[in-house]
NUROVEX-684070 format. One record per residue (C-alpha): residue number from 1; residue in one letter; x, y negated, z. Coordinates in nm, 4 decimals, decimal comma, always signed. Layout:
NODE   i aa       xx       yy       zz
NODE NUM  A        X        Y        Z
...
END
This chain:
NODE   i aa       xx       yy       zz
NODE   1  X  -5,7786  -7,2489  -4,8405
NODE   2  X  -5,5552  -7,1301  -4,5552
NODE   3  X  -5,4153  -6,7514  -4,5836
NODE   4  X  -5,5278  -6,5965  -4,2590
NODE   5  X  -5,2804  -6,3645  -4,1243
NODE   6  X  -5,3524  -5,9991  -4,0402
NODE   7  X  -5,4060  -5,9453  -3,6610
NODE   8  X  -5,2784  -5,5505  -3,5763
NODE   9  X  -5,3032  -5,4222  -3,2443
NODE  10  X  -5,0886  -5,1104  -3,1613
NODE  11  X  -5,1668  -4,8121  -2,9163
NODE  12  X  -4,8577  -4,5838  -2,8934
NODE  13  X  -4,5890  -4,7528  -2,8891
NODE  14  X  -4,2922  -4,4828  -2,9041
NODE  15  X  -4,0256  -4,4375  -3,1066
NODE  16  X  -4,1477  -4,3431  -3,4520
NODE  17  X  -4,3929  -4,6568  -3,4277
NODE  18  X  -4,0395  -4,8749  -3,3140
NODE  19  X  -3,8251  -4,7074  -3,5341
NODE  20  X  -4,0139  -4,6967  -3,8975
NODE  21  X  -4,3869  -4,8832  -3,8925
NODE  22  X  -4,3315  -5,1727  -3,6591
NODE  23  X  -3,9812  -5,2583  -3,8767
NODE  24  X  -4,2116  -5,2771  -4,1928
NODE  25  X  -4,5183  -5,4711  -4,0710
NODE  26  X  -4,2554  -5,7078  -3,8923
NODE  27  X  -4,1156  -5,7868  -4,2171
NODE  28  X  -4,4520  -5,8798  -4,3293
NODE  29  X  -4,5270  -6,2588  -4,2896
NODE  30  X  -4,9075  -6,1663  -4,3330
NODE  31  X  -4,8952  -5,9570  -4,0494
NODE  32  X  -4,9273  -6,0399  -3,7125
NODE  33  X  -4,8698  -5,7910  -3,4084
NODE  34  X  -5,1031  -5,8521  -3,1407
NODE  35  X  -5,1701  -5,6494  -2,7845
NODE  36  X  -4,9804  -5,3536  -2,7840
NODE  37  X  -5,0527  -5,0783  -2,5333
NODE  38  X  -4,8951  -4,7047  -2,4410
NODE  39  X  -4,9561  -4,4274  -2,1817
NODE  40  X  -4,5613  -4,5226  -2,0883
NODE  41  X  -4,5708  -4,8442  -1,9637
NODE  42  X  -4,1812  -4,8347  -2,0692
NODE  43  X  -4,2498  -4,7299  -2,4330
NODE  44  X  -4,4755  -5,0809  -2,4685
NODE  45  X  -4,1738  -5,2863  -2,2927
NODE  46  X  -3,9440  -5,1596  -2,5568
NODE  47  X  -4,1184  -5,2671  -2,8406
NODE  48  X  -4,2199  -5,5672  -2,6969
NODE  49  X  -3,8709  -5,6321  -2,5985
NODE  50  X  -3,7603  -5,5864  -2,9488
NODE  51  X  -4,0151  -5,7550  -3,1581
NODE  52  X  -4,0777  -6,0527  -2,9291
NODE  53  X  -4,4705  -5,9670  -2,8366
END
């Protein structure tokens, strides 16, 4: 049987999400970040930037 990843979407992207949950659930091969979405359109660039979503 195939191990189905977990699909996360984010809202609030800023920098304690960037900066100390998005690090962890990167690391995470089960995980898998999917939309992400913030009131700052700039906030959402960043992490998207940074974590290649």
């Amino acid at each position: 049987m195939a191990k189905s990843k977990i699909r996360i979407a984010l809202i609030g992207c800023g920098g304690n999400m960037r900066g100390a949950h998005v690090p962890r659930l990167h690391e995470d091969a089960k995980v898998e970040l999917v939309p992400v979405m913030d009131t700052e359109e700039t906030q959402a660039r960043l992490l998207m930037v940074r974590y290649g979503k």
